[in-house]
VMD Tcl script that builds the backbone (N, CA, C; Angstrom):
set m [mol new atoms 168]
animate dup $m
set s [atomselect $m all]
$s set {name element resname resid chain x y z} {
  {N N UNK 1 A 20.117 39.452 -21.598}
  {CA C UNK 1 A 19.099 40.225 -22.272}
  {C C UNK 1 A 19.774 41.322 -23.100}
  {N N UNK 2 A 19.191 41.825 -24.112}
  {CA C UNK 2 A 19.961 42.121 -25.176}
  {C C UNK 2 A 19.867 44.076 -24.763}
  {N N UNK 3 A 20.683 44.812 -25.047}
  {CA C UNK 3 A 20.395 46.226 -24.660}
  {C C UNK 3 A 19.675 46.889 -25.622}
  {N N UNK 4 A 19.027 48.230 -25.694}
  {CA C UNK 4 A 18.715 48.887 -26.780}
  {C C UNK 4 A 18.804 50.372 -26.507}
  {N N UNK 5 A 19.396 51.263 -27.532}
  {CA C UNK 5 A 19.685 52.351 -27.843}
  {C C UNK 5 A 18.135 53.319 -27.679}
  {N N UNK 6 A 18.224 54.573 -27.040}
  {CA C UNK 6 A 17.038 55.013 -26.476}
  {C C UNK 6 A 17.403 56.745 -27.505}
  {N N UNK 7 A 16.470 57.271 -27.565}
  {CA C UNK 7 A 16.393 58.658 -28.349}
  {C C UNK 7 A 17.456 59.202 -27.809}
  {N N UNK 8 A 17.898 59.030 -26.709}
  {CA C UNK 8 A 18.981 60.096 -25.815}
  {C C UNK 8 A 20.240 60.349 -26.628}
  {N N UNK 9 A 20.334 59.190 -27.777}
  {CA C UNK 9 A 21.738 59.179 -28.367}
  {C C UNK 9 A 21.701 60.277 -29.031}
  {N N UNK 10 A 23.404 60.394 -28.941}
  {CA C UNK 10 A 24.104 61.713 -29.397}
  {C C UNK 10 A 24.736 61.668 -30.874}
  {N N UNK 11 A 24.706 60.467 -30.814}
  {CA C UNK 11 A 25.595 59.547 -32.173}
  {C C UNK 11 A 26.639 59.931 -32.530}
  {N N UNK 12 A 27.388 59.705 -30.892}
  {CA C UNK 12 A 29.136 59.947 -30.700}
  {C C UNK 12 A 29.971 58.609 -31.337}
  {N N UNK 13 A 29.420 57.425 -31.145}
  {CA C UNK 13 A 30.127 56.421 -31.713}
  {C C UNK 13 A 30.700 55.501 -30.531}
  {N N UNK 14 A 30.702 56.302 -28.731}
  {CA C UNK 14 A 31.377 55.588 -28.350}
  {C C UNK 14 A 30.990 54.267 -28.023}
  {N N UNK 15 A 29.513 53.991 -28.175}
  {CA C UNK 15 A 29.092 52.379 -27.395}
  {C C UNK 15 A 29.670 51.731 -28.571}
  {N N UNK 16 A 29.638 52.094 -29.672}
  {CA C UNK 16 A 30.442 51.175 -30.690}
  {C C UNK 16 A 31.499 50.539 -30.923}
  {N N UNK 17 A 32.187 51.387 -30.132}
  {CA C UNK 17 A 33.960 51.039 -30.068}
  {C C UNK 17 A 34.141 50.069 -28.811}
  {N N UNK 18 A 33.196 50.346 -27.835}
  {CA C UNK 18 A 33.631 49.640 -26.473}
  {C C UNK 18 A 32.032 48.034 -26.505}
  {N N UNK 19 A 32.047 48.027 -27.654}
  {CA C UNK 19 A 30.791 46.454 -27.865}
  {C C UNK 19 A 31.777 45.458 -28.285}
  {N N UNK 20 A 31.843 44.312 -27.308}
  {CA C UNK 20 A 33.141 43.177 -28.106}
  {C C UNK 20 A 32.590 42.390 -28.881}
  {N N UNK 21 A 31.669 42.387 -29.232}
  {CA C UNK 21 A 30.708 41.734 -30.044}
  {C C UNK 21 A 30.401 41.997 -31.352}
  {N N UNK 22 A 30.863 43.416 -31.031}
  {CA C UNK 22 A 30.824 44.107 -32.795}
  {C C UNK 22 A 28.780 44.132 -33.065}
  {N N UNK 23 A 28.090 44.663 -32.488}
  {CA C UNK 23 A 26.637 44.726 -32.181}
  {C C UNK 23 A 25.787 45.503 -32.501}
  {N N UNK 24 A 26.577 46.951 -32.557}
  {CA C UNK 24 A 26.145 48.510 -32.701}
  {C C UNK 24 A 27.044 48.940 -33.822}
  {N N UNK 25 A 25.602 49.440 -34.408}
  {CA C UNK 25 A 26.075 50.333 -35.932}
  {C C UNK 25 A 25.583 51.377 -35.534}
  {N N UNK 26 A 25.654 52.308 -36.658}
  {CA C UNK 26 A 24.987 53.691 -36.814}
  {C C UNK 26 A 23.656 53.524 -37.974}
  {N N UNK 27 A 22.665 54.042 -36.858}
  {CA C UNK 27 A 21.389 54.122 -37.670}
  {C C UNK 27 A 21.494 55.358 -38.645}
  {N N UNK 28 A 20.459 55.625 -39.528}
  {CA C UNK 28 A 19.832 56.872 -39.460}
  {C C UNK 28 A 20.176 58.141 -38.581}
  {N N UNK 29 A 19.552 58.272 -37.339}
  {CA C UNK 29 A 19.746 59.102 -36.352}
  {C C UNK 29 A 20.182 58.957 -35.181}
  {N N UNK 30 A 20.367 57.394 -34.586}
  {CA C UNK 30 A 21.465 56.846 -33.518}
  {C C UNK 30 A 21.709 55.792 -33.763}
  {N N UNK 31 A 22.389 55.643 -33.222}
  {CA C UNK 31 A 23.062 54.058 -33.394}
  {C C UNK 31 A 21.827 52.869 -33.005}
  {N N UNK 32 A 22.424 51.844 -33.704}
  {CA C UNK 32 A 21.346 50.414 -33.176}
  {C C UNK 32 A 21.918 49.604 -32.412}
  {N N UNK 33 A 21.702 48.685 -31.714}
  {CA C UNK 33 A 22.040 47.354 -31.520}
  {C C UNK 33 A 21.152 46.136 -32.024}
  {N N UNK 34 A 21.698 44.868 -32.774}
  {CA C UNK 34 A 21.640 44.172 -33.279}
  {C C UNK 34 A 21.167 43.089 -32.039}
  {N N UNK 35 A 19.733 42.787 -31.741}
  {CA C UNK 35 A 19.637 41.853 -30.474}
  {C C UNK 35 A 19.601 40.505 -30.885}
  {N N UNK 36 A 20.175 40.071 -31.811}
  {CA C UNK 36 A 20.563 38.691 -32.272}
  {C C UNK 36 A 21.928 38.851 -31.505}
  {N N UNK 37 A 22.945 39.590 -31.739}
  {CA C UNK 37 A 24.407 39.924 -31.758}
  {C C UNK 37 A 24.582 40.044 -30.318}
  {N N UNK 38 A 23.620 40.734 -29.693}
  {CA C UNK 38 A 23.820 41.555 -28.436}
  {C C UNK 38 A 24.199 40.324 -27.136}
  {N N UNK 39 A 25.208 40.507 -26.141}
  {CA C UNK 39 A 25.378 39.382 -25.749}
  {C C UNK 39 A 24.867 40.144 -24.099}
  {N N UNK 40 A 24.511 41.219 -24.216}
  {CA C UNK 40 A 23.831 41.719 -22.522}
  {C C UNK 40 A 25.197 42.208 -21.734}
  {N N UNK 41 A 26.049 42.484 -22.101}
  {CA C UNK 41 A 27.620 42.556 -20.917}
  {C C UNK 41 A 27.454 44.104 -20.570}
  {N N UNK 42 A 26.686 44.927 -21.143}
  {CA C UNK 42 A 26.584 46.210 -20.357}
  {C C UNK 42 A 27.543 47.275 -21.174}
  {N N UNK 43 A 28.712 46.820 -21.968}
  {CA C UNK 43 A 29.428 47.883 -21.986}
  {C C UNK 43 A 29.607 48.958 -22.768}
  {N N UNK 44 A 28.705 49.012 -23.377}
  {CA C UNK 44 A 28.074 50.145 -24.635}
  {C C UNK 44 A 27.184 51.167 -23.546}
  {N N UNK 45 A 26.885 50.647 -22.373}
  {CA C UNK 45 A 26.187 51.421 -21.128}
  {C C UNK 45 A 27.181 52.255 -20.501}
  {N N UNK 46 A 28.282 51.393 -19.963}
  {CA C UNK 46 A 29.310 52.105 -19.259}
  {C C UNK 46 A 29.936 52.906 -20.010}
  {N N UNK 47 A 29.832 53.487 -21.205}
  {CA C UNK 47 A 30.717 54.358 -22.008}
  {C C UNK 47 A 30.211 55.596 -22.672}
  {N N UNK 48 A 28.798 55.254 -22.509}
  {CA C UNK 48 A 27.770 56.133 -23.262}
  {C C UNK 48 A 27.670 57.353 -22.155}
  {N N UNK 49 A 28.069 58.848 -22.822}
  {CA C UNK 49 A 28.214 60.221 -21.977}
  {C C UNK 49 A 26.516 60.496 -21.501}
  {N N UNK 50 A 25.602 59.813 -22.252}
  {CA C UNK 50 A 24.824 60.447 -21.933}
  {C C UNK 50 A 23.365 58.782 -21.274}
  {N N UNK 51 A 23.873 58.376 -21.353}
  {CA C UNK 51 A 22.939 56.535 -21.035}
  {C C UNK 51 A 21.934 56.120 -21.703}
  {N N UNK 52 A 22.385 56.067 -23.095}
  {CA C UNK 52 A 21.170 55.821 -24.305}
  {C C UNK 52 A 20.845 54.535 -23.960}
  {N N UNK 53 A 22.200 53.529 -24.391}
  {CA C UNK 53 A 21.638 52.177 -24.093}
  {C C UNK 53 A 21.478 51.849 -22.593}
  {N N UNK 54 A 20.172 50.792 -23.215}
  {CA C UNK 54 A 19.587 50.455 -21.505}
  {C C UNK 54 A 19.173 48.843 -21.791}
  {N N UNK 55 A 19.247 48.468 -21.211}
  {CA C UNK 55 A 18.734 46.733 -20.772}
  {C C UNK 55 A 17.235 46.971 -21.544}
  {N N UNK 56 A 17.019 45.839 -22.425}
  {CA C UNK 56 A 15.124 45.887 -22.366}
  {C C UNK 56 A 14.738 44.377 -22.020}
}
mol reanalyze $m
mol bondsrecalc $m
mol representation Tube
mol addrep $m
């Protein structure tokens, strides 16, 4: 299931760097994830200081 970026973002950049999928850009005002792209592995979760992305 694909994750999605929640208001909480800080739009530090780090779920971006740690997505092997290459999934997450920078919106507007936080980052996105792409749920075509998104392959569900969590790790844009485990890196995020503050836990924007979440499972939907």
């Amino acid at each position: 299931m694909a994750y999605k970026i929640n208001n909480t973002c800080i739009n530090c950049g780090a779920c971006a760097s740690a997505c092997p999928v290459s999934a997450i850009s920078p919106g507007e005002f936080i980052y996105r994830i792409d749920p075509d792209i998104c392959v569900g592995c969590g790790a844009c979760a485990s890196v995020c200081p503050v836990g924007a992305p979440q499972d939907s």
